[in-house]
N, C-alpha and C positions, 0 to 999 in steps of 0.2 A: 720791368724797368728798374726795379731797385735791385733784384737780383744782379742785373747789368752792372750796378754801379759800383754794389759789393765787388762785384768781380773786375773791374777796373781801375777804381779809384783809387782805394792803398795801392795794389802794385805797381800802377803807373808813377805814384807820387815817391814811391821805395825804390825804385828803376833810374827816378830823376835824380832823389837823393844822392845814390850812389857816382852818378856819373857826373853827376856837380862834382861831389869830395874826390872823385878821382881825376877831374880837369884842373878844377882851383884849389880843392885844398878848403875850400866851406860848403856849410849847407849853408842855405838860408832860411833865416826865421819862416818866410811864409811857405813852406813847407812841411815847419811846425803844425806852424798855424794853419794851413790848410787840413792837415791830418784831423785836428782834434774839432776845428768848425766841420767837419766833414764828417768825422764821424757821429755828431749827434741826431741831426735830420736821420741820418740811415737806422742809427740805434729806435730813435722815434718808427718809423714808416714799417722797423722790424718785430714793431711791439716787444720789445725788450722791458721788461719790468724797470721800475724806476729805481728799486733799490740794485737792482745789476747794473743799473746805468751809473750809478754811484760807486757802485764799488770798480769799475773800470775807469772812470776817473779819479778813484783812489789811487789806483795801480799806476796810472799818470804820476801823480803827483808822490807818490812814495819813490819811481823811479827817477824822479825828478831829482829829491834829495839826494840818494845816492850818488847819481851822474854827476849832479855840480859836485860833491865831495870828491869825486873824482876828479874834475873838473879844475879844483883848487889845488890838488896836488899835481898838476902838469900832467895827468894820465890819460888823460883823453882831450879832446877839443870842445869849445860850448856848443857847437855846433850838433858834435855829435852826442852830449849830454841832453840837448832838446828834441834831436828825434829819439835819442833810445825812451826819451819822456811819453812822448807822443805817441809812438809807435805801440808801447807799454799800453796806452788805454786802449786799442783795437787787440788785442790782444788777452789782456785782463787777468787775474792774478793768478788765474788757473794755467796757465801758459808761459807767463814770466820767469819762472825758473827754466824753464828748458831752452827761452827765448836767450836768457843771458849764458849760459853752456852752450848753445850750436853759434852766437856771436862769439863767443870769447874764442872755441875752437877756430873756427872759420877768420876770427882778427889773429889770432897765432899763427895759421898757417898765411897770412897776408902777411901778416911780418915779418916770418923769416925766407919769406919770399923776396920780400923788397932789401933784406937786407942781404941775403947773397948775389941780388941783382947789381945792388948798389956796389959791388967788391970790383967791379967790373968794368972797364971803362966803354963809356958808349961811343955808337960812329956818331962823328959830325955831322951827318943827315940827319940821325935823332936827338942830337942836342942843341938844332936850332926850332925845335921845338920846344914853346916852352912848359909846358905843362910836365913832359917828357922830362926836361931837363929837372925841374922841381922834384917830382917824384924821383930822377935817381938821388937827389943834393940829399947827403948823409945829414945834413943839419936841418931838412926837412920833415916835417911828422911820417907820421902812417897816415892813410885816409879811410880812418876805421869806421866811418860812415857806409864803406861796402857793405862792413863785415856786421854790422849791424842793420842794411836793412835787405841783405841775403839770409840772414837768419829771422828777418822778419818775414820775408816773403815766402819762408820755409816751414812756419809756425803757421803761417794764415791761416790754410787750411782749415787746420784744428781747432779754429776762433767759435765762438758763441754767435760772432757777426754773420761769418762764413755758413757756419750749420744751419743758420736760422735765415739764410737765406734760399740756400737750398730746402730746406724743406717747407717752403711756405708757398 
């Protein structure tokens, strides 16, 4: 059973993530918030030591700062400052750097995707859509929420959460 949930729970919640920021343009908080209420029971049920459990809530909260600082400077959305947060404590400090390189490659190549798309004019079949229409609008963001929770979903594997569910 918990094995199951390991294996469902972040990706489906990473999967939502993304498809949210790529329809509207937010995440929503309780996506956040589901990530990190979600991931304790499972940390628990995993027999995860309590100082590992701490230190992945470190990695939370260290990515947190970062994000908002990015955040402040118009670089990203709070949005996706609060899942790279979240996402950060499934993950844990052994993973977070490589978490923030395969996001950052994978938001680059998203962005200069949308931006050669953008060069483009769309048919009017797809610009009476509006989600469509927002993602080409030049004065619209990126919805770098993919691209972070495609590199989350790409990291899992390698998680403490992930291993220690498999091999239990």
């Amino acid at each position: 059973m918990t094995e199951a949930a390991v294996m469902i729970f972040f990706p489906v919640l990473m999967a939502f993530a993304a498809c949210s920021d790529l329809f509207t343009m937010t995440i929503s908080n309780r996506v956040s918030l589901a990530l990190i209420v979600g991931f304790l029971p499972l940390a628990f049920l995993l027999g995860m030591p309590l100082n590992t459990l701490l230190l992945h809530l470190s990695c939370g909260a260290g990515i947190l700062v970062v994000t908002f600082s990015f955040f402040s400077f118009g670089w990203i959305g709070g949005g996706d400052a609060k899942l790279a947060a979240s996402t950060a404590i499934w993950l844990g400090w052994e993973n977070i750097l490589q978490y923030g390189v395969v996001a950052a490659v994978l938001g680059g190549f998203l962005t200069l995707a949308l931006v050669m798309v953008r060069r483009w004019p769309l048919p009017p079949t797809l610009m009476r859509r509006a989600w469509i229409a927002r993602l080409h609008d030049e004065k619209s963001g990126i919805p770098y929420g993919i691209a972070l929770a495609a590199a989350g979903l790409l990291i899992y594997p390698e998680t403490q959460v992930w291993l220690r569910s498999i091999s239990a």
